[in-house]
ROPATOR-92398 format. One record per residue (C-alpha): residue in one letter; z, y, x. Coordinates in steps of 0.001 Angstrom, whole numbers, plus 500000, padded with zeros to 6 digits. Layout:
<rs>
aZYX ...
</rs>
This chain:
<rs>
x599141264755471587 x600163262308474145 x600976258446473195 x600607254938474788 x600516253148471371 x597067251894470704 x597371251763466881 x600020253981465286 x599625256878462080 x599655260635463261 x599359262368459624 x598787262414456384 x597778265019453854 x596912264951450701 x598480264894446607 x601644262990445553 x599677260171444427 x598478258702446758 x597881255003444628 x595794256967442450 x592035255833443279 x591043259483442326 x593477261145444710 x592558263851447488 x593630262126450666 x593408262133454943 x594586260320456784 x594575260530461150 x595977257668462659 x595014255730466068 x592847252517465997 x592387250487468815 x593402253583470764 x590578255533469181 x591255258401466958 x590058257003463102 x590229259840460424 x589747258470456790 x589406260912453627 x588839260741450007 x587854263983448242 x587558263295444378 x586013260054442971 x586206256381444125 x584184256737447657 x586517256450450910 x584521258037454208 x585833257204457988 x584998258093460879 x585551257209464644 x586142258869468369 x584663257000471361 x586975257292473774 x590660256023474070 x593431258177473834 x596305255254474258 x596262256288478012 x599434258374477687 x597425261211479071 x597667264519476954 x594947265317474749 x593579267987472805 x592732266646469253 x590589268832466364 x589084267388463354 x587123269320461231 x585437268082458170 x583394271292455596 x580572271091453466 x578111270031455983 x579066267973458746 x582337266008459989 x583620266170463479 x585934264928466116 x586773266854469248 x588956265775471954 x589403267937475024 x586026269877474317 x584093267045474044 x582677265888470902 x583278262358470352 x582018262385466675 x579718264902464524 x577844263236461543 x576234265280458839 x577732265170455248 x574922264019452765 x577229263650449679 x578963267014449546 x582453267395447915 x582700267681444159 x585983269562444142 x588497271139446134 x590949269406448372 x594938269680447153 x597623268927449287 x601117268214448130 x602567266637450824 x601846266833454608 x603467263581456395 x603412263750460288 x603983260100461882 x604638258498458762 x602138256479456028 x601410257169452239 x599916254066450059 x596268254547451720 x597579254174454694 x599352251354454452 x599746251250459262 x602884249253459532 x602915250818463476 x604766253618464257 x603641256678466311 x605399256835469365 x605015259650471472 x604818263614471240 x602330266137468762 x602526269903469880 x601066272794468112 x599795270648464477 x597914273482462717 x596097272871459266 x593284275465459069 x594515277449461714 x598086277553459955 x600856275514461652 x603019273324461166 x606382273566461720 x608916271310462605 x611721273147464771 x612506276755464147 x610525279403466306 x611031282762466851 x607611283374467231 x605181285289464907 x603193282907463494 x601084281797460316 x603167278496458837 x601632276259456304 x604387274190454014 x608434274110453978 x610223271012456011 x612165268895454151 x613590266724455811 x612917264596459610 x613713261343460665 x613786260188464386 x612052263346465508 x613533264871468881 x612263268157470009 x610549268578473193 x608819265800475056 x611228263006475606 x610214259592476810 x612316256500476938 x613727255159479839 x611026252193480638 x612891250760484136 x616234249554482667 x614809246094482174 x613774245380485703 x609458245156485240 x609251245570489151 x609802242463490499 x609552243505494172 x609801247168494393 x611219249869492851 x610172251755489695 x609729255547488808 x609236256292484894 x606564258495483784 x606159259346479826 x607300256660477743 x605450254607480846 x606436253565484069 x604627252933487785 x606259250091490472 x606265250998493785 x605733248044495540 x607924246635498705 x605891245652501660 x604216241941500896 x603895242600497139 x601892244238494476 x599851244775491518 x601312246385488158 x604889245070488219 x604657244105492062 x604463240326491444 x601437239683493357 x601150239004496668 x599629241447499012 x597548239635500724 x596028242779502557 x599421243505504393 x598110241567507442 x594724240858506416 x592373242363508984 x588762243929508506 x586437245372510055 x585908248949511174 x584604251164508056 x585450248203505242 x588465248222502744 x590563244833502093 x591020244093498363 x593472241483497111 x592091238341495251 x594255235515493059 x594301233626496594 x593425235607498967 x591728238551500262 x587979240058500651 x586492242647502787 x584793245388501071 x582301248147502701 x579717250536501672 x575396249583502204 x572776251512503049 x569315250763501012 x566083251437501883 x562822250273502052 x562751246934500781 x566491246634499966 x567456244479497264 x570781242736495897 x571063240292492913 x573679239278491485 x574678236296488767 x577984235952486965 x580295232651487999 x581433230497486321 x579228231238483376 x581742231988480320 x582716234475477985 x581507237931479875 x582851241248479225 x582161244459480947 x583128247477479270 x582291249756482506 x579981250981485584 x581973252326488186 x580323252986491979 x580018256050494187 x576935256707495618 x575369259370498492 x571830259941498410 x569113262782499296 x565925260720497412 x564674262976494757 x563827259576492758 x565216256644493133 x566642253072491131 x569922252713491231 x570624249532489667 x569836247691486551 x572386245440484312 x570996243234482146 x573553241294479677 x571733239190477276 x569458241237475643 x570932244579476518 x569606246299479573 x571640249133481178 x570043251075484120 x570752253951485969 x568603256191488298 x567645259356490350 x565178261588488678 x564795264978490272 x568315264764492485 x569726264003488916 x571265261057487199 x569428259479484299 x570427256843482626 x568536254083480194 x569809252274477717 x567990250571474609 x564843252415475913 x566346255482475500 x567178257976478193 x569482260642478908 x569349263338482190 x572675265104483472 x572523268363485022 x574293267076487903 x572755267041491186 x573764263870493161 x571084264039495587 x572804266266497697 x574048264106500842 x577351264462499569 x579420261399497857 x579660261056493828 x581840259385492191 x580436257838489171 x581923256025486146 x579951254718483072 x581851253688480038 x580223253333475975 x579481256657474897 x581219258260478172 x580002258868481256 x582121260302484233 x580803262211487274 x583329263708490155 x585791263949487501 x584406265690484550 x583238263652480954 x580246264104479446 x579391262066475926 x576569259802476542 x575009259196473138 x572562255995474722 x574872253921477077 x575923251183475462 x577997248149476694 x578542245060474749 x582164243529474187 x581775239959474559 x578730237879475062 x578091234307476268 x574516234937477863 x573016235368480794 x573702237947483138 x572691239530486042 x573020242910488291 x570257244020490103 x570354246614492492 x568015248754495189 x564371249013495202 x562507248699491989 x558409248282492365 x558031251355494102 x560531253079492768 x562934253601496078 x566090254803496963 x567649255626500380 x571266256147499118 x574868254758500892 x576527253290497774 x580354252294497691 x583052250632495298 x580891249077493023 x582479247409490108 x581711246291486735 x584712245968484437 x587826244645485466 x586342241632487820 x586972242497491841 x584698244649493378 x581245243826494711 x581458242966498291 x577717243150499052 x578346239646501016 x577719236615499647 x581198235241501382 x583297233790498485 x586199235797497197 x589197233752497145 x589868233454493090 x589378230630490840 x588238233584487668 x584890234654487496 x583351237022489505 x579733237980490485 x578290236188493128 x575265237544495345 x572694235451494799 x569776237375497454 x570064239871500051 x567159241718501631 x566980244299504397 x570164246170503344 x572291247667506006 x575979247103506408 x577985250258506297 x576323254101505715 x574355254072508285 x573075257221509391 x572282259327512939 x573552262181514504 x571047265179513335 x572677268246515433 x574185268701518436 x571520267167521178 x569105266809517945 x569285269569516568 x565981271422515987 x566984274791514982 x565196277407516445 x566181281510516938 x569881281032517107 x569706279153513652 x573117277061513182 x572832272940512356 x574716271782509723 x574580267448509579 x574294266443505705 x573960262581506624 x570734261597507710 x569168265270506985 x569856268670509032 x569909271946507270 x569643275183509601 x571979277883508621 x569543280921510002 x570494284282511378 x569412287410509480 x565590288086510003 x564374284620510146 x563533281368508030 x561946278226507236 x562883274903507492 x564038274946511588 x564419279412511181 x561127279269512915 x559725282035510592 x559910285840511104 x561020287068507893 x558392289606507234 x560524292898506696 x557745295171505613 x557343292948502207 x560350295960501760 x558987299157503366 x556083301224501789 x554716303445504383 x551898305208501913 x548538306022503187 x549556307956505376 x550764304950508020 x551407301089508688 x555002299049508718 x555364297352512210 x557119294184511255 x560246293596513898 x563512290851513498 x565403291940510465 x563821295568510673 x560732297174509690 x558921300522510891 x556700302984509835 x553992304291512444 x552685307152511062 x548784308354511579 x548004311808513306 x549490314981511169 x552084312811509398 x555746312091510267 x558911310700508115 x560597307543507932 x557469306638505456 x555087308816506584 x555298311109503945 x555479314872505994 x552044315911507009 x552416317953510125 x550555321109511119 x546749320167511763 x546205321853514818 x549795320467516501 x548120316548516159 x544011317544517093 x543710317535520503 x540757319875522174 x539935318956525015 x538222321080528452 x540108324315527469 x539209323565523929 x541213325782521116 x541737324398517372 x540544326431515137 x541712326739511629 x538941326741508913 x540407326291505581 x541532322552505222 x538824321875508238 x539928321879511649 x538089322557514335 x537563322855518347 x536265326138519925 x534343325069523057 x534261326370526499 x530861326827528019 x529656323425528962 x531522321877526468 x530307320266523299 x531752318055520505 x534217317633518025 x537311317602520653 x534877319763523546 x534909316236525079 x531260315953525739 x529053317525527965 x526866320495527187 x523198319561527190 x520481321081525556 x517684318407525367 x517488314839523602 x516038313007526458 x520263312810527368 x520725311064523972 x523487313369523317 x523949311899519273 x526940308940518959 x526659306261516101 x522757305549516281 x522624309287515222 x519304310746515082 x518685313360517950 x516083316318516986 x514632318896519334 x514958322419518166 x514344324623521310 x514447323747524672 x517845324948524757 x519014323648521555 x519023320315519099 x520774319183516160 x521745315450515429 x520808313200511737 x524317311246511284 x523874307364510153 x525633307331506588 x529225307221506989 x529323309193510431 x529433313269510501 x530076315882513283 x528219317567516224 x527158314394517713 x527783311748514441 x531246311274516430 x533412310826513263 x533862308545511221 x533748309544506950 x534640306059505879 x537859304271506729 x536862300688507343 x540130299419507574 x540651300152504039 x538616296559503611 x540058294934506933 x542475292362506484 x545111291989509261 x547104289342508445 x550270289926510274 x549137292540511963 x547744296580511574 x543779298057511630 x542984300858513745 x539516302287514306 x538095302115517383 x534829303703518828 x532892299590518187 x534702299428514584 x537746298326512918 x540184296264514669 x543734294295514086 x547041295124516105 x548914291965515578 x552316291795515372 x555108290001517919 x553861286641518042 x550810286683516083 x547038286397517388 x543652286511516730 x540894288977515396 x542952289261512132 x546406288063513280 x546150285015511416 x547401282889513714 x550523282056515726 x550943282074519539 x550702279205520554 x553079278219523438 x552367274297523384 x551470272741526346 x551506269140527428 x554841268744528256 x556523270779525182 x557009267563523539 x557747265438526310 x554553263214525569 x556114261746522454 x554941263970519929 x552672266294518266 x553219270215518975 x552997272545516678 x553205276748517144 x555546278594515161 x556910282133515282 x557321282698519232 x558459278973519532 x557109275643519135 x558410272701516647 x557557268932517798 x556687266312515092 x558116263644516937 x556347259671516858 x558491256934515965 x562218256362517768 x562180259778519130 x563939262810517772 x564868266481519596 x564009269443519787 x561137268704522267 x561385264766521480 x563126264005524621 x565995261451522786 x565016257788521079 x566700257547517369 x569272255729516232 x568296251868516899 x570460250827514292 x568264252825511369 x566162249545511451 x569086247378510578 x568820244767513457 x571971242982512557 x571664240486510449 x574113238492507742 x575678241751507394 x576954242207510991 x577771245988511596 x575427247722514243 x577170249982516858 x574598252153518685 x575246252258522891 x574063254831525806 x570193254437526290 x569630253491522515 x570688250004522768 x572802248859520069 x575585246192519499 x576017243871516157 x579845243269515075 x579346240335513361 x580847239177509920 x583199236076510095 x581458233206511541 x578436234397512545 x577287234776516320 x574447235848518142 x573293239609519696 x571616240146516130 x574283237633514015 x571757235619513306 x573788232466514404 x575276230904511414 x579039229044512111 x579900225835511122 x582977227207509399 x580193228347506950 x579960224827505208 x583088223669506660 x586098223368503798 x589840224507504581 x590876224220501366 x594040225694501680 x593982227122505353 x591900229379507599 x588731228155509598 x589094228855512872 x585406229076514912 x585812227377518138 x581427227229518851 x578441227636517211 x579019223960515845 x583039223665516299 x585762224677513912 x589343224054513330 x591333224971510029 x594445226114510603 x596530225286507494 x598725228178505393 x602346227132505213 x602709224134503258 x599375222752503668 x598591219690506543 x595209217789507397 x591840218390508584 x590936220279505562 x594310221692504907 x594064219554501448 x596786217964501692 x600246219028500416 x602934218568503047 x605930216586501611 x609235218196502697 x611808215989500592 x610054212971502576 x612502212984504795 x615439213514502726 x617250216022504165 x619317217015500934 x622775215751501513 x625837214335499523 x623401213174496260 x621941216636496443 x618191216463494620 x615126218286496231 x612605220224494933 x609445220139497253 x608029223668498049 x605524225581499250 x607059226722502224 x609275224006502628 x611999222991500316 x614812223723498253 x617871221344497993 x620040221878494627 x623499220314495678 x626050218281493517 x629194219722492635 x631212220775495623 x628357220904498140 x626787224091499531 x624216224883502146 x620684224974502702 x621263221094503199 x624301220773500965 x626023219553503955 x629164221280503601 x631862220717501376 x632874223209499794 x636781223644500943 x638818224698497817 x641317225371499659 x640035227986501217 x640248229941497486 x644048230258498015 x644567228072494455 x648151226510495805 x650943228631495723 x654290229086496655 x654160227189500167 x652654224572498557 x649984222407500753 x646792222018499408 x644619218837499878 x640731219492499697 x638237217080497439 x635081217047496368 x634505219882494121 x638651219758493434 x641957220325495129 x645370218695495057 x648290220750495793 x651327218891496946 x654472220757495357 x657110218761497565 x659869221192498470 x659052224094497314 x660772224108494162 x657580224341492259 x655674222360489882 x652100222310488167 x648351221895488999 x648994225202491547 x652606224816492228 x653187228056489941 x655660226483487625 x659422226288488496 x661314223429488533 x664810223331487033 x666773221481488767 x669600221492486863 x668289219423484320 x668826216543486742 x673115215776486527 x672805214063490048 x671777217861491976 x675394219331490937 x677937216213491100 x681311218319491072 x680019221448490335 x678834224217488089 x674681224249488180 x672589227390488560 x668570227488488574 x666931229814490822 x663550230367491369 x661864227411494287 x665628226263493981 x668826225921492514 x673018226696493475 x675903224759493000 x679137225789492371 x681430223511493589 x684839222481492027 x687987222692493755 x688402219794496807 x684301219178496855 x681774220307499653 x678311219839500307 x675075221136498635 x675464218927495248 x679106219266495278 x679216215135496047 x681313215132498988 x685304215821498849 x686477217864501565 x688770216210503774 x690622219035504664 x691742219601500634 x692527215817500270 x694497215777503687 x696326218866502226 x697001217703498924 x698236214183499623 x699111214710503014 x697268210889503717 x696815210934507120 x694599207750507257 x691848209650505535 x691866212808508014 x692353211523511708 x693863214594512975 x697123213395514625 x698957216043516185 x697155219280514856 x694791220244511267 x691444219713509801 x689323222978509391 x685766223885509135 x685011220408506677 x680995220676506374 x678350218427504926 x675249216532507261 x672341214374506335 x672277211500508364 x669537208743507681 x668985210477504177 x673186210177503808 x675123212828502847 x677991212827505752 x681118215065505858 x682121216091508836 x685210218473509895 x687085219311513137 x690960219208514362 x692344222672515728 x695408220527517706 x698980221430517958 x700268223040521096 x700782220228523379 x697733218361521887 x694034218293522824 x691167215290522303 x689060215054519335 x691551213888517321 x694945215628518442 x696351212569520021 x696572213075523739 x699592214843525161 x698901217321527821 x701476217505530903 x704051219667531329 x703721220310535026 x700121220397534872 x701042222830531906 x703515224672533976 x701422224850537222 x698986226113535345 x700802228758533375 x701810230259536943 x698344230127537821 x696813231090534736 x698863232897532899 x697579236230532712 x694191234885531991 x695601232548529619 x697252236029527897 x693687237688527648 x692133234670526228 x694960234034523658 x693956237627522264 x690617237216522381 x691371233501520276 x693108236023517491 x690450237722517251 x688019234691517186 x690248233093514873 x690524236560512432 x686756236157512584 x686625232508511564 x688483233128508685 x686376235675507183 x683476233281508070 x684719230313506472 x685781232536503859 x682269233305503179 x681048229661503275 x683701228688500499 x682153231402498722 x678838229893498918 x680325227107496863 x677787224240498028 x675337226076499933 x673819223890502338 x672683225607505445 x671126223698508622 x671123226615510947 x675085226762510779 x675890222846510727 x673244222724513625 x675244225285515712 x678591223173515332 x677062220209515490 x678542219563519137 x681908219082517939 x682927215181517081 x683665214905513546 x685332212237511559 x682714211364508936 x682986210159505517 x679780209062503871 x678283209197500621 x674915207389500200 x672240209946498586 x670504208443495459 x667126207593496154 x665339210172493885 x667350213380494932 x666212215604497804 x667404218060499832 x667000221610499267 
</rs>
């Protein structure tokens, strides 16, 4: 199963019935997130039962219940949450009629819904099937029917409704995770982030706050370390979990204690293990955390979490709520100590612990440190190879913070490889020899007559007895003999011939008796035999112990032959190659296998003590001020914020100073300045700077003081960040048609004059036909921006108003009214003139005549002088006159065809030519088009 939905129904089985108080019922459903399983199996009695872990997390899960005649279980993911023993058996046996998946009967009356996906439902190890399968399986009951159900694992889209306020979101199932844009975060990246610019020092972690930031690093404890902590402000506390990582190589050790009004949780080191108590009960994991290595821990009710992997706790025990006292406690308990680095300590969802007492920006309650003693800032540890390292026959350092571990070659051991593995714990060499120990190999050396890799070929007597002085062995049986020369005597013909005792010829304290004078026999001391009691019956090394080392018999006795780097009459004891200086004067020597090993005195380390230790192991910086170690063990303390001094032990003033909304600045030991966050002003920063003071909002704009500055919200019309602009209308493009437009505030005016157009926009076209006075003597047309007359016969002029004076001149021949004396009116057009319609014509004179008018005579002789002259030119321009005068006609032809048509351009072109006018006033309310 996977689901986010902390209370929802996952199945029922059980008869039709299900109001019946006798019925045969169970039902699974999730409560609170937990998985709840409630039965009834014949008679009144209802039995539930309860997982302790979540599975709302929209994690997948592995679900089985199980309940038979003896006990009732849940198990999730292997683990059981849940296994109580049955005490009432059942009475009968269990029907099922129906099996409803995500859905309720009358006992289980869950109006929530179960969202999310079941795969592979099985009722005593039959399934359930919902989609057809092709695969050969056992099924349990027939589908009827589904509602809502959509194979496969399908999750609804969770971003559509914009949850990330300042970054961008990627779904996951039926769930979704923001991405945050730089400055922001938290769930749905509407927090700030304060730690985008926040700085801390080397080795610590910045965690956002409600206002703020804090710095958080890991501690070192030790001797003597301790941290308490108290809850503030005192209210409601909940803490449903332990979380904290923790590196450590103390076999034993206290971890920390939590004490919540009268519960006490507390967690430990016991053998390199974890134990926890809880309501004076314990419980030991397997795990070993005492390993130098880092462990993640997490401790929830009934859960507990290391590196990953869940194991049911059935002691730990965290209350819900509770409004007493409480307080964390953590390091050295009586004697019970622990040299551990721990890291990332928190307790439920309140912000980390920051093992400072500095004050973490948030107005919600956190814990507070209340006392502080000799605990290091950072995991502090020293080097432990390289120059250090005291691994001896080629053995291979390997740092495991604050500890060494020597990775030896074959052949040798101990804690620094110093030992000589002893090979010939492997070799059996019989009786018939010793092992000689060597580095990762072992011997046999055989005794005289035997031979083989274990001395188990006995060779030919006679090759391994040597006679000597021309001696011959002699073969006597199993006895072996030598056959002296003359003046030769012994065992091995190695001592001289004599024949009396006064020469004390008898070996061992043997007897010597006088036969003859030539002759005399020796009485052996028990244990000796031969000629002269030279040999030896008993083999003494037989009850000779050589430690690391081999007996041989010599003429005085027994005696050891140690092995390579052993000593003493029974190799007991090492070489010892110490000397005065193999320690460098700062420690105590010690002899180990061909090498020495130096128990170094305090602040001095090495192979031969010849380095001081790390000078920041004794924590020399105070108010938790990092220590840096320098060349010649001399160390440096980074200080925390506001603290001075070579060992911090200076306390700032910005310490007790207040910048209540701003950042203390330390200027000396007894000097500070706050520098204010945006939108704060004073000497505390307290005070709230007033932006809309000044009133820069414009045009009856209002404004909104703000953080950062302010925000003007402008009236109607105005825009900009100081609503100083109008907002130009115009600009939108609302007048049409030519029209112009006239900006206002938050308006526009468009002026429609001339353009034929009326309306708010000038869109609307104006017939001017309507109006009698814009056609006089005329037929009216509307057009669109305008209108055309068509003007009757003997009137001219845009409105038809004007006669022309070349049709009246025609028709009644009055020559008062056109004043063209000798010659005829043509080209009769229409001006404006001071808002006066004016017709104007011209006079094309007789021949004879010229003058505006046609009345001056020109002179014959001048005529005739200039005909001789000009003739011919007068020819060529008479021709190109017909022409002209062909083209006026077709011109003037077209302007009777505009029938009223006024047009400037043309009148302007003739308007050099004197014209006889006749006026017509223009009413005052027509216009010209």
């Amino acid at each position: 199963m996977r689901s986010g939905k902390p209370d929802a129904v996952l199945f029922y089985i059980g008869e039709k019935h299900a109001a019946d108080v006798l019925t045969n019922y169970l039902v699974v459903k999730i409560a609170s997130g937990l998985i709840s399983v409630r039965y009834r199996t014949g008679g009144r009695r209802e039995v539930e039962f309860t997982s302790k872990n979540r599975v709302d997390d929209n994690e997948e899960h592995h679900v089985q219940i199980s309940v038979d005649k003896n006990r009732r279980q849940i198990i999730i993911d292997d683990l059981t949450e849940c296994s109580e023993p049955i005490i009432s058996r059942m009475s009968q046996e269990f029907y099922v009629d129906d099996i409803l998946i995500g859905a309720s009967n009358a006992v289980a009356t869950d109006s929530e819904f179960y969202k999310g996906y079941l795969q592979d439902i099985q009722l005593n190890q039959k399934s359930v099937v919902i989609h057809p399968t092709s695969l050969a399986i056992e099924k349990i009951g027939k589908l009827e029917k589904t509602q809502n159900v959509i194979e496969g694992a399908v999750s609804d889209p969770m971003c559509n409704s914009n949850v990330c306020k300042h970054g961008e979101c990627s779904e996951t199932f039926n769930d979704y995770t923001c991405h945050c844009s730089d400055g922001s975060t938290g769930r749905h990246c509407d927090k700030i982030d304060y730690c985008r610019e926040a700085k801390c020092m080397e080795g610590s972690k910045c965690e956002n706050a409600e206002n703020g930031h804090f710095c958080v690093f890991p501690i070192t404890s030790s001797n003597g370390s301790k941290l308490t902590y108290s809850i503030e402000p005192k209210s409601i506390l909940s803490v449903p979990s332990v979380k904290f990582s923790i590196r450590s190589h103390s076999s034993n050790g206290h971890i920390f204690t939590l004490n919540i009004g009268k519960l006490t949780v507390s967690a430990m080191i016991f053998k390199r293990r974890l134990v926890l108590v809880s309501n004076s009960q314990n419980q030991k994991f397997d795990n070993v955390i005492a390993d130098g290595k880092w462990h993640n821990i997490i401790l929830n009710p009934y859960k507990v979490t290391i590196d990953g992997k869940s194991y049911i706790s059935t002691t730990l025990l965290f209350p819900s709520e509770s409004k007493n006292e409480a307080s964390l406690f953590i390091g050295e308990q009586g004697q019970n100590v622990i040299f551990a680095c721990l890291d990332d300590f928190q307790l439920g969802s309140y912000p980390k612990l920051s093992f400072t007492k500095a004050k973490i920006p948030t107005s919600a309650e956190n814990w507070i440190l209340t006392e502080k003693t000799e605990v290091g800032t950072g995991c502090t540890s020293s080097e432990q190879c390289g120059l250090f390292s005291t691994c001896l026959n080629g053995g291979i350092c390997v740092d495991i913070w604050n500890k060494r571990k020597c990775t030896c070659p074959i052949g040798f051991t101990g804690e620094n490889c110093e030992e000589n593995v002893n090979d010939c714990k492997y070799v059996d060499c019989g009786k018939n020899g010793y092992c000689l120990d060597g580095i990762d190999d072992a011997k046999c050396i055989c005794n005289n007559g035997f031979s083989g890799e274990h001395c188990e070929h006995a060779n030919d007597e006679c090759e391994g007895t040597e006679c000597h002085n021309g001696g011959k062995c002699v073969k006597n049986g199993e006895k072996v003999t030598c056959k002296c020369e003359k003046q030769w005597m012994g065992d091995y013909c190695n001592v001289t011939m004599t024949e009396s005792c006064k020469d004390s010829p008898c070996q061992n304290f043997g007897q010597c008796m006088q036969k003859t004078d030539s002759s005399f026999e020796c009485n052996c001391m028990d244990g000796y035999s031969g000629q002269l009691c030279e040999q030896r019956n008993v083999n003494e090394c037989n009850h000779y112990d050589c430690n690391r080392g081999h007996c041989v018999m010599t003429v005085s006795g027994p005696a050891c032959q140690c092995e390579l780097g052993y000593t003493g009459r029974f190799c007991e004891k090492l070489l010892n190659h110490c000397s005065s200086n193999t320690c460098s004067s700062r420690g105590t020597c010690s002899p180990v296998w061909n090498n020495t090993v130096c128990a170094c005195d305090n602040n001095w380390r090495g192979s031969h003590c010849q380095y001081q230790t790390n000078a920041c192991l004794d924590f020399p910086c105070g108010n938790d001020g990092v220590c840096r170690t320098n060349e010649g063990n001399t160390f440096t303390c980074e200080c925390q914020k506001f603290f001075m001094g070579t060992r911090c032990e200076i306390e700032g003033s910005c310490l007790k100073a207040n910048c209540v909304h701003g950042e203390c600045i330390q200027l000396s030991p007894e000097r500070h300045s706050c520098s204010c966050n945006i939108g704060y002003e004073g000497d505390s920063c307290d005070h709230r700077i007033d932006y809309c003071k000044a009133e820069p909002c414009m045009n009856g704009a209002s404004c909104e003081n703000k953080l950062t500055g302010y925000k003007c919200s402008c009236s109607v019309g105005f825009e900009g960040a100081d609503c100083e602009i109008n907002i130009d209308e115009c600009a939108l493009g609302y007048c049409k048609n030519g029209a112009k437009c006239r900006d206002k505030i938050n308006d526009y005016e468009c002026v429609c004059d001339g353009t034929g157009y009326e309306g708010r926009n000038c869109t609307t076209d104006i017939n001017e036909c309507e109006n009698p006075n814009n056609c006089i003597n005329g037929e009216c047309s509307n057009t669109l921006g305008g209108y055309k007359c068509t003007c009757k016969n003997g009137f001219i002029g845009p409105r038809c108003s004007m006669r022309n004076p070349c049709t009246a001149q025609i028709a009644s021949n009055n020559i008062s009214s056109v004043t063209c004396v000798h010659g005829k009116c043509v080209n009769p057009v229409v001006h404006i003139d001071k808002n006066r319609e004016v017709a104007k014509y011209e006079c094309a004179c007789d021949r004879g005549y010229t003058g505006p008018t046609c009345s001056q005579r020109i002179k014959e002789s001048a005529m005739s002088n200039i005909s001789y002259l000009f003739g011919p030119i007068i020819a060529v321009v008479i021709v190109f006159a017909i022409l002209g005068c062909l083209l006026l006609f077709f011109v003037i032809r077209g302007n009777n065809a505009m029938h009223g048509h006024y047009s400037p351009s043309s009148h302007e072109f003739t308007q050099n030519r004197m014209a006889m006018p006749t006026v017509i006033k223009l009413p005052p309310q027509e216009r010209l088009i």
